[in-house]
N, C-alpha and C positions, 0 to 999 in steps of 0.2 A: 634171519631172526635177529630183533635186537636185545640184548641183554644186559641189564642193569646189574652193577656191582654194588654193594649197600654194605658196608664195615661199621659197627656200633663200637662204640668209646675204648673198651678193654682190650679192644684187638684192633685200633685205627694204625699202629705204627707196623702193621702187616701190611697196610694196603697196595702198597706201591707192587712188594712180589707176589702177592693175588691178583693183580692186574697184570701184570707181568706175567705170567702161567696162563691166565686167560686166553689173554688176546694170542699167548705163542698158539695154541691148540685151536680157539675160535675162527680168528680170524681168514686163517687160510683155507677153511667148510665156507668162507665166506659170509659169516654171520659177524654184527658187529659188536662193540661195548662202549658201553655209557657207564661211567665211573661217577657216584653220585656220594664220594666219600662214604665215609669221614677217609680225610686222606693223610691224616698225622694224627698225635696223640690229644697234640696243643691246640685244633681244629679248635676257632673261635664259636660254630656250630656243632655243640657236643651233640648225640645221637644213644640213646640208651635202646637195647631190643627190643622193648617194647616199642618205640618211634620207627625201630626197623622196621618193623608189621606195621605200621600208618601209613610209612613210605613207599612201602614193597605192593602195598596195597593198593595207593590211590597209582603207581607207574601202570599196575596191572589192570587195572579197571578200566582206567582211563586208555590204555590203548598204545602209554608213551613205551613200555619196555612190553616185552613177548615174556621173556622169563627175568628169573631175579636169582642171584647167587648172592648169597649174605652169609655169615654166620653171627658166634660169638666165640667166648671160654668152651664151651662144649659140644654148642649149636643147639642142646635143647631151647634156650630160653625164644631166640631168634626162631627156633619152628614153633613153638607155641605164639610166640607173637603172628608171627604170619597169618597160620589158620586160623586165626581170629577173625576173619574179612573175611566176606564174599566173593567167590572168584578165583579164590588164591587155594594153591593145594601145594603146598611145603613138605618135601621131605626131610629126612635126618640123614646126610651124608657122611660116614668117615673112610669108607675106602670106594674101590673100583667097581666090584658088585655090587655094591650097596647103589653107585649110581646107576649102572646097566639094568639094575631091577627095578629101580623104581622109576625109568624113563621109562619101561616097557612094559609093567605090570600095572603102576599108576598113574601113569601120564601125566604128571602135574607138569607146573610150573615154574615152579620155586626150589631150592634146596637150600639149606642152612647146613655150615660145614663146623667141625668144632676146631678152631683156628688155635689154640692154647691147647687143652687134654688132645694128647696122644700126637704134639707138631712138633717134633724135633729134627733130627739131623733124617733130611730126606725129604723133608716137609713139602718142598716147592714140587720134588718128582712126585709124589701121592697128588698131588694138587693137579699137575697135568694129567695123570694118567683118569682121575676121576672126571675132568672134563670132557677129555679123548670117549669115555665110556658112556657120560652123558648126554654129549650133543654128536657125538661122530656114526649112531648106528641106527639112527631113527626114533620115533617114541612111539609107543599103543601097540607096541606088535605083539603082548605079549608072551611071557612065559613063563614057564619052561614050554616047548612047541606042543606038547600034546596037553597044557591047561591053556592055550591061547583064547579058543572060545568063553571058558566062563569066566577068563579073568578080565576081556572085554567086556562082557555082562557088566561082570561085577561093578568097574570101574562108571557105565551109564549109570546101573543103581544106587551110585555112590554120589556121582555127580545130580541124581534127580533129587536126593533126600537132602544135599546139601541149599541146593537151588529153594527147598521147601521151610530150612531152619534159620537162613542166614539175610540179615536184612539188605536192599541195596546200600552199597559205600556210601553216599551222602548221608544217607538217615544217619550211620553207625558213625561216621565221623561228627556229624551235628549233636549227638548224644552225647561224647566225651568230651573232659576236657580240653579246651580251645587251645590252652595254652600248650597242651602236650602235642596236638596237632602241629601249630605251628612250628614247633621246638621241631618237629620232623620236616619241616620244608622250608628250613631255613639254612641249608646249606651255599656254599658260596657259589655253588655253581648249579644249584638246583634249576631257578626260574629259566635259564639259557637252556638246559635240556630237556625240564621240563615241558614249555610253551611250545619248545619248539617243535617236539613228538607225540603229543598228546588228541587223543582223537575223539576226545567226549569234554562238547561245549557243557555241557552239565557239570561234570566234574571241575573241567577248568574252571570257569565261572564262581563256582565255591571255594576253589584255591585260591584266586583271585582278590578274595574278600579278606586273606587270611595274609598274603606278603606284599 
């Protein structure tokens, strides 16, 4: 699995020990990480959450990331930007069952963690243990084991009503402001990761027009 790291402006001077906690737990499931900043505070490409959800969005659609770990200050604002897109199923992260339930009850994609409210002294071990929890025990199984049935159900029901509300990413990107778009895929090291993994001529194509 590859998984994309996305840090917005309030919380960029975390990013180094977010990335750091990641890869310790990821890496050796043998899944890898794409760090797509912001990687400092003073990042010449600032990143606001709402950009996080543009960016989280076009990695996910496009093909270039599998999942996306992002937050903010609390992590709301970063999961409401997410579920904003098609495609993308963001949850609200702040501890360990919070991630074991929601890889296995909702099987999304995304989590937004809240990097500021509630990160103090301990911060980086919550941080692994909530990755250990998310990627290390599989996703969709879910539970508890005797609601596994209807919370599969649930989750195709969930995915077919979403499929019916939510326009494809080009349209919804072509609607919004251009310059906000761009303001998201203008990080220093975006087009190198992005080109590089990206598996929809369609979407590139429309990035393309944009950096």
């Amino acid at each position: 699995m590859k998984i994309a790291l996305i840090n917005e402006n309030s919380q960029a001077a975390k990013n180094e020990l977010i990335e750091k906690a990641l890869k310790k737990v990821v890496e050796p499931m043998g899944h890898t990480v794409d760090n797509y900043g912001m990687y400092a505070a003073d990042d010449a490409a600032q990143l606001t959450y709402v950009q996080v959800g543009i960016l989280g969005a076009i990695l996910l659609n496009s093909g270039a990331a599998d999942y996306v770990i992002t937050g903010c200050g609390t992590g709301e604002g970063a999961m409401l930007a997410m579920n904003s897109f098609p495609n993308v199923l963001c949850g609200h992260v702040e501890d360990p069952v919070d991630a074991y339930t929601f890889a296995h009850v909702n099987d999304g994609n995304a989590v937004a963690l809240p990097f500021a409210k509630g990160f103090g002294w301990g911060g980086e071990l919550n941080l692994e243990y909530i990755f250990e929890k998310l990627f290390g025990f599989g996703h969709g199984k879910g539970y508890p084991p005797e609601r596994v049935e209807p919370e599969q159900r649930n989750k195709k029901i969930l995915d077919a009503v979403r499929a019916k509300t939510l326009r494809p990413l080009v349209e919804c990107l072509d609607a919004i402001d251009s310059e906000l778009v761009k303001g998201a895929v203008s990080g220093e090291r975006f087009q190198t990761l992005f080109f590089e993994n990206c598996k929809d001529e369609k979407i590139a194509a429309y990035i393309r027009t944009l950096v």
